[in-house]
C-alpha positions in Angstrom: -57.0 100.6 -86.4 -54.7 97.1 -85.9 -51.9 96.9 -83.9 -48.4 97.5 -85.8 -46.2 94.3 -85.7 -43.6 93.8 -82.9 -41.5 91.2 -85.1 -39.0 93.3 -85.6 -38.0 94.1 -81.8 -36.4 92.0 -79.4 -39.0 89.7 -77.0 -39.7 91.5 -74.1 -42.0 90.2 -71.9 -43.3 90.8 -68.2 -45.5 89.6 -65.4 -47.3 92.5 -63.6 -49.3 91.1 -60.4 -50.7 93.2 -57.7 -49.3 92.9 -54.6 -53.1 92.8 -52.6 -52.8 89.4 -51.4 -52.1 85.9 -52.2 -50.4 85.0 -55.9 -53.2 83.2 -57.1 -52.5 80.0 -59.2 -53.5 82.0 -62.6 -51.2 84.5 -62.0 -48.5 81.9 -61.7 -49.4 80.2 -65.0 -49.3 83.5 -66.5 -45.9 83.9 -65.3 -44.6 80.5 -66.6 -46.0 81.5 -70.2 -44.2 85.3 -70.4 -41.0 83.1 -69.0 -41.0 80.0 -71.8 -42.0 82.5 -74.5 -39.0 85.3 -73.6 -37.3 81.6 -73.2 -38.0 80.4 -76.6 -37.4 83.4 -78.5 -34.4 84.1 -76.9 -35.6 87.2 -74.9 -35.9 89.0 -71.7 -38.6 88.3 -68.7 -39.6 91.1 -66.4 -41.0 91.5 -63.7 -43.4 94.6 -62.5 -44.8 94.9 -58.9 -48.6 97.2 -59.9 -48.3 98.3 -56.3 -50.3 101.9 -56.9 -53.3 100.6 -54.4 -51.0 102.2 -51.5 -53.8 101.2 -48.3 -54.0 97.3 -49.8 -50.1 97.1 -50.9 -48.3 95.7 -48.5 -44.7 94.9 -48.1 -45.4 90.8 -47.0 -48.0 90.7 -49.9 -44.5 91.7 -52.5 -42.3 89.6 -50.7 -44.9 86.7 -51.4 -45.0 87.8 -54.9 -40.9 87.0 -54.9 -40.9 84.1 -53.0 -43.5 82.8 -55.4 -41.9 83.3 -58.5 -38.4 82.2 -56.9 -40.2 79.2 -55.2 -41.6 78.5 -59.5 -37.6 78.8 -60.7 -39.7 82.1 -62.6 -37.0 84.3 -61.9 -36.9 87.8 -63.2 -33.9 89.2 -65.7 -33.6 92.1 -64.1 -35.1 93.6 -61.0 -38.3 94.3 -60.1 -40.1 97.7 -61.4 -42.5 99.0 -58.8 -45.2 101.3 -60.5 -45.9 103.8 -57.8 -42.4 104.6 -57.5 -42.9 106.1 -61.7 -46.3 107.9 -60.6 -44.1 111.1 -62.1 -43.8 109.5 -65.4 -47.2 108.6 -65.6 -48.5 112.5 -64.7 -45.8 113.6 -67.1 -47.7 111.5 -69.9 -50.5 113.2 -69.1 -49.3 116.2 -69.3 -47.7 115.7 -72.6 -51.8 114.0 -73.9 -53.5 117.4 -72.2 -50.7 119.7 -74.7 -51.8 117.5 -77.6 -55.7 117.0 -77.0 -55.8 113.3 -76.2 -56.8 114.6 -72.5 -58.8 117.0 -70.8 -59.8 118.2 -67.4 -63.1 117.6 -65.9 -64.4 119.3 -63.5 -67.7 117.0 -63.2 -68.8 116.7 -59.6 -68.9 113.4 -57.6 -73.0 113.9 -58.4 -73.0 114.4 -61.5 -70.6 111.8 -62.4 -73.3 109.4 -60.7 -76.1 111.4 -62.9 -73.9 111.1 -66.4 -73.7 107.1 -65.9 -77.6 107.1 -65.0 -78.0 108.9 -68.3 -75.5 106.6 -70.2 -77.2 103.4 -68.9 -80.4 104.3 -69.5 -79.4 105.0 -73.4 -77.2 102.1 -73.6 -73.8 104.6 -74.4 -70.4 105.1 -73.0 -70.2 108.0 -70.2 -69.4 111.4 -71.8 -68.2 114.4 -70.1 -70.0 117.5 -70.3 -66.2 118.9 -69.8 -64.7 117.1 -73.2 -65.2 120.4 -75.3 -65.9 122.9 -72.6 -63.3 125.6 -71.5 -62.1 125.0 -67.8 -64.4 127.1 -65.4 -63.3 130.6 -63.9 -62.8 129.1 -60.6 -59.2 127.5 -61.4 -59.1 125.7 -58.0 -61.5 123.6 -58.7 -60.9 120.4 -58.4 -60.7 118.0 -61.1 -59.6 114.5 -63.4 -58.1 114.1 -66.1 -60.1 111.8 -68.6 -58.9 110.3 -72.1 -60.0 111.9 -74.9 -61.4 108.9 -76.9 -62.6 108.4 -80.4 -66.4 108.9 -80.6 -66.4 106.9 -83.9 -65.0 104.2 -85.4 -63.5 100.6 -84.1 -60.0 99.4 -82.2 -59.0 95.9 -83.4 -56.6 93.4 -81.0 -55.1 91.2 -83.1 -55.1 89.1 -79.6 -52.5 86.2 -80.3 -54.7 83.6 -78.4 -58.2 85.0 -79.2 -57.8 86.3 -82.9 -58.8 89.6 -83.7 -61.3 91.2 -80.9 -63.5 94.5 -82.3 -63.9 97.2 -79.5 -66.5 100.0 -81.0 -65.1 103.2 -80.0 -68.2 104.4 -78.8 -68.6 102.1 -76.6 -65.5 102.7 -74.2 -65.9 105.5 -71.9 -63.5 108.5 -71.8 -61.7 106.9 -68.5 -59.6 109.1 -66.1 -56.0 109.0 -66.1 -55.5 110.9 -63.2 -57.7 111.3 -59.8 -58.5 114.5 -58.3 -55.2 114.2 -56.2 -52.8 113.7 -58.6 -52.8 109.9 -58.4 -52.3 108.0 -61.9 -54.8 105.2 -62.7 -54.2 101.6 -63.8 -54.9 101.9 -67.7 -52.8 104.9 -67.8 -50.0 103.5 -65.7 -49.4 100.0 -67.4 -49.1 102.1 -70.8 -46.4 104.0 -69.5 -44.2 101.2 -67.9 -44.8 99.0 -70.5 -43.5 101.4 -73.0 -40.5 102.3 -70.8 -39.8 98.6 -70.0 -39.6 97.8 -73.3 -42.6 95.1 -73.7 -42.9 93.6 -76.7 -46.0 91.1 -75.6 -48.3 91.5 -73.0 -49.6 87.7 -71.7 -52.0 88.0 -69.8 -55.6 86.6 -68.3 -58.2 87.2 -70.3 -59.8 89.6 -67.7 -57.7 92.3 -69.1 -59.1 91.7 -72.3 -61.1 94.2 -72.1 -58.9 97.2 -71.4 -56.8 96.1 -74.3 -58.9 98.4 -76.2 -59.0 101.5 -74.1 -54.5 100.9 -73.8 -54.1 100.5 -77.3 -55.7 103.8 -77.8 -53.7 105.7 -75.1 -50.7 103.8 -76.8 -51.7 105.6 -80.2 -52.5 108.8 -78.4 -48.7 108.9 -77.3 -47.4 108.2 -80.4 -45.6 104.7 -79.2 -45.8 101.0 -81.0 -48.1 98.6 -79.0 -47.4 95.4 -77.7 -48.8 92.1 -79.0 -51.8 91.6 -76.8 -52.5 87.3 -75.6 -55.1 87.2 -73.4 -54.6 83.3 -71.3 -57.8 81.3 -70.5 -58.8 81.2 -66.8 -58.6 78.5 -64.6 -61.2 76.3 -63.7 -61.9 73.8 -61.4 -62.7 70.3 -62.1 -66.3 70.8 -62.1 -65.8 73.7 -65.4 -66.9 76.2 -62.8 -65.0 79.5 -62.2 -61.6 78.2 -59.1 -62.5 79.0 -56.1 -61.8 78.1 -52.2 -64.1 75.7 -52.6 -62.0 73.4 -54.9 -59.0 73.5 -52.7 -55.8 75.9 -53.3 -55.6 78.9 -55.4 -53.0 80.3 -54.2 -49.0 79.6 -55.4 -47.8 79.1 -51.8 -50.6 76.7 -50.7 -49.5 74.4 -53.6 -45.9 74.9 -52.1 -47.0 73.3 -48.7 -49.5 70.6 -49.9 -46.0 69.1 -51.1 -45.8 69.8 -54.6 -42.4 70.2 -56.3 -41.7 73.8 -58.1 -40.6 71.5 -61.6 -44.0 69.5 -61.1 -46.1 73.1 -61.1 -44.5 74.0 -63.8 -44.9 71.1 -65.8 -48.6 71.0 -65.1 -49.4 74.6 -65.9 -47.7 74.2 -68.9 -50.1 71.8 -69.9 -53.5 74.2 -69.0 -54.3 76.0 -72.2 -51.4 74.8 -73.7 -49.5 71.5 -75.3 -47.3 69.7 -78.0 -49.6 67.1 -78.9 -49.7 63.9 -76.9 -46.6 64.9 -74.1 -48.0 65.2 -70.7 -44.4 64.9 -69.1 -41.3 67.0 -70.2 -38.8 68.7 -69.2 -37.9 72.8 -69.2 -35.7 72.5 -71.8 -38.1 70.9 -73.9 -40.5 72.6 -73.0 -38.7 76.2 -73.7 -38.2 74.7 -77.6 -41.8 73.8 -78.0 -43.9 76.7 -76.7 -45.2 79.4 -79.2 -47.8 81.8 -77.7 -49.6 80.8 -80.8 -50.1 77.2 -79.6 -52.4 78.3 -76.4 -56.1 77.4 -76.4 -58.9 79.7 -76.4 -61.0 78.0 -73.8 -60.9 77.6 -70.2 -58.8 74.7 -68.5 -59.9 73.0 -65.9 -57.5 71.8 -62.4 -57.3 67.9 -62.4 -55.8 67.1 -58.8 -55.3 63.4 -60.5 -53.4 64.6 -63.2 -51.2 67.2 -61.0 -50.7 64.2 -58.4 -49.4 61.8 -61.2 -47.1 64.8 -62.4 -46.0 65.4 -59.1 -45.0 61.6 -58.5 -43.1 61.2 -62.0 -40.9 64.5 -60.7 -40.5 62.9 -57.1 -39.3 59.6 -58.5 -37.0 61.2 -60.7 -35.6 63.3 -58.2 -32.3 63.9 -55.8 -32.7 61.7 -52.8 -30.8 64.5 -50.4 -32.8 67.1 -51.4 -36.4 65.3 -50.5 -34.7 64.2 -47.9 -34.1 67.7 -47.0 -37.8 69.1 -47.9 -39.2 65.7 -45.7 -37.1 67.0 -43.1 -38.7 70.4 -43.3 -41.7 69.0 -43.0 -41.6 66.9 -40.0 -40.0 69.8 -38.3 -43.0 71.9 -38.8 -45.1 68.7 -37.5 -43.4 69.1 -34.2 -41.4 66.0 -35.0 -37.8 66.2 -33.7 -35.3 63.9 -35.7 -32.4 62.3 -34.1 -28.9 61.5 -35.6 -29.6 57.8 -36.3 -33.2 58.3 -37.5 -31.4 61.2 -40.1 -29.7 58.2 -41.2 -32.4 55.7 -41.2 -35.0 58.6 -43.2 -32.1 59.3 -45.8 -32.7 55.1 -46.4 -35.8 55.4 -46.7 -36.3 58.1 -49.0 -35.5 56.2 -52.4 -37.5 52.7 -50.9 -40.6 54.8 -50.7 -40.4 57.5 -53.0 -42.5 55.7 -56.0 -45.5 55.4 -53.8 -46.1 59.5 -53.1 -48.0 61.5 -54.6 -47.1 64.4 -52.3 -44.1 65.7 -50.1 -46.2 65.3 -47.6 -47.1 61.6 -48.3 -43.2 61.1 -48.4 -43.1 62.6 -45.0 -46.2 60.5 -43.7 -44.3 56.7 -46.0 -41.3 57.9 -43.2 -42.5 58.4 -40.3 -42.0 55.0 -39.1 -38.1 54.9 -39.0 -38.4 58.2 -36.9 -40.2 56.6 -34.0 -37.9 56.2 -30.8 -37.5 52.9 -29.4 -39.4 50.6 -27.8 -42.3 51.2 -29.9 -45.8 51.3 -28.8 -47.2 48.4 -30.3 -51.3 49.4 -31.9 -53.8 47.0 -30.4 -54.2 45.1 -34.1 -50.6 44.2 -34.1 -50.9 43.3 -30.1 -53.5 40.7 -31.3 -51.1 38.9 -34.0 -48.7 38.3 -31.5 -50.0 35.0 -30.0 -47.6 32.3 -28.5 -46.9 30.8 -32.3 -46.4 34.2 -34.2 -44.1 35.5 -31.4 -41.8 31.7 -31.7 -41.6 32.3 -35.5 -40.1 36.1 -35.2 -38.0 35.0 -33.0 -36.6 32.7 -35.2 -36.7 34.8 -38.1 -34.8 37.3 -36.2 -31.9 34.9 -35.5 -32.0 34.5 -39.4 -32.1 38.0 -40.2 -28.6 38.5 -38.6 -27.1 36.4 -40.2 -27.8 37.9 -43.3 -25.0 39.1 -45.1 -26.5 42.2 -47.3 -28.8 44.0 -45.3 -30.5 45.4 -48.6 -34.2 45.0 -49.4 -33.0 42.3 -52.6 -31.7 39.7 -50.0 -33.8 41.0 -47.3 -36.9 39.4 -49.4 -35.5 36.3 -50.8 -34.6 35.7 -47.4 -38.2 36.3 -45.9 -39.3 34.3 -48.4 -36.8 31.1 -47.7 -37.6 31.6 -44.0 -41.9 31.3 -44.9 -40.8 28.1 -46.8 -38.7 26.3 -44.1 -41.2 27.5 -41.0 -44.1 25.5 -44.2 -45.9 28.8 -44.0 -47.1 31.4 -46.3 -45.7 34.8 -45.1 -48.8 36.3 -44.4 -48.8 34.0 -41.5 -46.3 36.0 -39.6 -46.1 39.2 -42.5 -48.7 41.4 -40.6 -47.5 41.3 -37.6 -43.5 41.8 -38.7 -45.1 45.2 -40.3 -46.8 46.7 -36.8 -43.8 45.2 -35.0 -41.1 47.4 -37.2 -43.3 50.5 -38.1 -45.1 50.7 -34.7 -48.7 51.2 -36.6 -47.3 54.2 -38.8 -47.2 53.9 -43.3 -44.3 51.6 -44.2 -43.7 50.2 -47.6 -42.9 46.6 -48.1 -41.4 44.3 -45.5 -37.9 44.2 -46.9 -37.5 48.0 -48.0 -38.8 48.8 -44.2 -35.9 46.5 -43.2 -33.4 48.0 -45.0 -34.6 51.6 -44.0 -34.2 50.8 -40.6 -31.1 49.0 -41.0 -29.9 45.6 -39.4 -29.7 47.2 -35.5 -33.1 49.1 -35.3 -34.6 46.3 -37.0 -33.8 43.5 -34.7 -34.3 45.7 -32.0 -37.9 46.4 -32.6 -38.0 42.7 -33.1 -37.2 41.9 -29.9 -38.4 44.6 -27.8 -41.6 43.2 -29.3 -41.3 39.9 -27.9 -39.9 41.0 -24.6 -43.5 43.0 -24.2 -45.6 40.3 -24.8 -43.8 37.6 -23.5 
């Protein structure tokens, strides 16, 4: 049996996480490929919460769900489906397989259950019910599941879009249960169900789930509906080709979010695991919305490069609006405890495009800023205590009288004139550079001499200056 084509229905496609803890960084790239490919063909994204684990569902675990896709730019076209709120649907199916033979009850006991899949085991077979052509017992109250009446013979074929065509032998997939004793629906039967009623066209997905792509495309022919196109993604490694885990650092969407990585940059970069246009490492949404065809993904696993997603992450800082990191910096520093005053607002919103190039990070951009932030006087660090002998103090005090009369206080001018003041003192400026750097950053990140003058502007800047020489003098 193959799967009938889907070419002639809209794109549909969805994202279906479970709401049981953190959104892990696979789920996320998952996301981003059911987005550019309803993106690209000009169709529809969806999102479905799987929330039918009731004790580990929990209402913070969905709302990270949201503020992960939202925090991505992944956002939904309509909203969210939550599948234990359709749990009626899904015994109504059910119903409707039991009237037309692709169920039946079972009435197997929890013991005998564990004695069937001894059995099976043991002769290398799918578990069989001993209730799958039995007539249900006299006792009509007992209790009982509904399994999937399977094919004993024969094969399913996924023509997976990624993989190629994957062979499941029929009688190697267990009847599974598509309803608990308590009425509950189970996962295989439930994702049938909403992705039928939701329209899904393709189902992109880790290749995890490869493996119940078999037993849903036969509950999808039981019922009589068209399949999806099945994709089943690559995982994610780490850099060492071994399965991610805690060990190589964060899995999770929202711990990329506060190591200081912008949403544009994560998307950029899981664009490029398991998928590519040929040589581009850096482009933008809309390019990359024209270029991506499902087709195009790779079979194997990719691997997380923290170089790479550091050098993507600085090529999206560079390039972006000053206010906003300005904003996100801001942020930062108020979660560090650090309060920010009127004029250092000012002096940071300087700052932001003189040390932008340098970070790798939101939170290096925070850390290259620091230093206009500190309050005057500034605690001088013992190494810059040291360069301030008798002849390096006479020389900034000079070069301070220079410095205002500068003109432009921009880092252009700002360094000719350094240099012009290293040449009449008959100096190189690393005679008195150093110790100009601890006397205007106070021992904190700065970037060059002349962009940490302008950042501070003229007033701060001659004021560290000389409450410099006023403490060691």
């Amino acid at each position: 049996m193959s799967d009938p084509s889907s070419a002639d229905r809209p794109v549909v496609t969805r994202i279906a996480p479970s709401p049981t803890g953190q959104m892990h960084i696979g789920t996320a790239r998952a996301a981003l490929f059911n987005w550019l490919y309803a993106r690209h063909t000009g169709g529809t994204f969806l999102l479905r919460i799987e929330d039918t684990d009731r004790e580990r569902s929990t209402e913070g675990a969905v709302q990270t769900i949201l503020d992960g896709l939202s925090w991505l730019g992944l956002e939904p076209d309509a909203e969210p489906v939550y599948q234990h709120a359709r749990a009626e649907r899904h015994r109504e199916m059910v119903e409707k397989l039991l009237e037309t033979g692709g169920a039946y009850r079972c009435y197997m006991t929890v013991e005998e259950v564990a004695e069937e899949r001894e059995r099976a085991r043991a002769q290398g077979r799918a578990i069989r019910s001993i209730w799958r052509d039995r007539e249900a017992p006299s006792r009509t109250n007992a209790p009982f599941v509904v399994r999937f009446r399977g094919p004993l013979e024969g094969e399913t074929i996924v023509n997976d879009l990624v993989k190629g065509p994957v062979t499941f032998a029929n009688a190697n997939m267990d009847d599974l249960v598509l309803l608990r004793s308590d009425g509950s629906p189970t996962y295989n039967l439930a994702v049938v169900v909403d992705d039928h009623d939701m329209g899904i066209t393709h189902v992109l997905r880790g290749d995890d789930h490869l493996s119940n792509a078999g037993r849903q495309s036969l509950i999808f022919e039981a019922l009589g509906w068209a399949k999806p196109a099945f994709g089943h993604l690559p995982m994610i490694h780490g850099p060492d080709g071994a399965k991610l885990s805690k060990r190589h650092g964060a899995q999770a969407v929202g711990e990329f979010a506060e190591m200081g990585y912008l949403p544009e940059a994560m998307r950029n970069y899981l664009a490029r695991l398991g998928w590519g246009h040929g040589d581009d490492e850096l482009f933008s949404d809309v390019q990359a919305i024209a270029w991506f065809d499902i087709k195009d993904v790779g079979s194997a696993p990719a691997r997380l490069d923290w170089a790479k997603l550091g050098h993507v992450n600085n090529h999206y800082i560079r390039g972006a609006d000053d206010a906003r990191l300005a904003a996100l910096v801001g942020d930062i520093h108020a979660g560090r405890g650090l309060v920010i005053h009127e004029a250092g607002r000012a002096a940071m919103d300087r700052a932001i495009p003189l040390v932008k190039e340098g970070a790798k990070t939101l939170l290096d951009l925070a850390d290259l800023t620091v230093f206009v932030l500190k309050i005057r006087p500034l605690a001088l660090d013992e190494k810059t205590l040291k360069l301030l002998d008798e002849t390096t103090c006479g020389r900034l005090g000079r070069l301070g009288v220079r410095l205002d009369d500068e003109p432009e206080w921009i880092a252009a001018p700002l360094s000719k004139a350094l240099q012009d003041f290293a040449e009449s003192e008959g100096v190189g400026l690393g005679k008195f550079g150093p110790a100009l750097r601890g006397v205007l950053s106070g021992g904190a990140t700065a970037p060059d001499l002349a962009s940490a003058l302008e950042a501070l502007g003229r007033e701060e800047s001659l004021g560290r200056i000389a409450d410099a020489l006023s403490q060691v003098q």
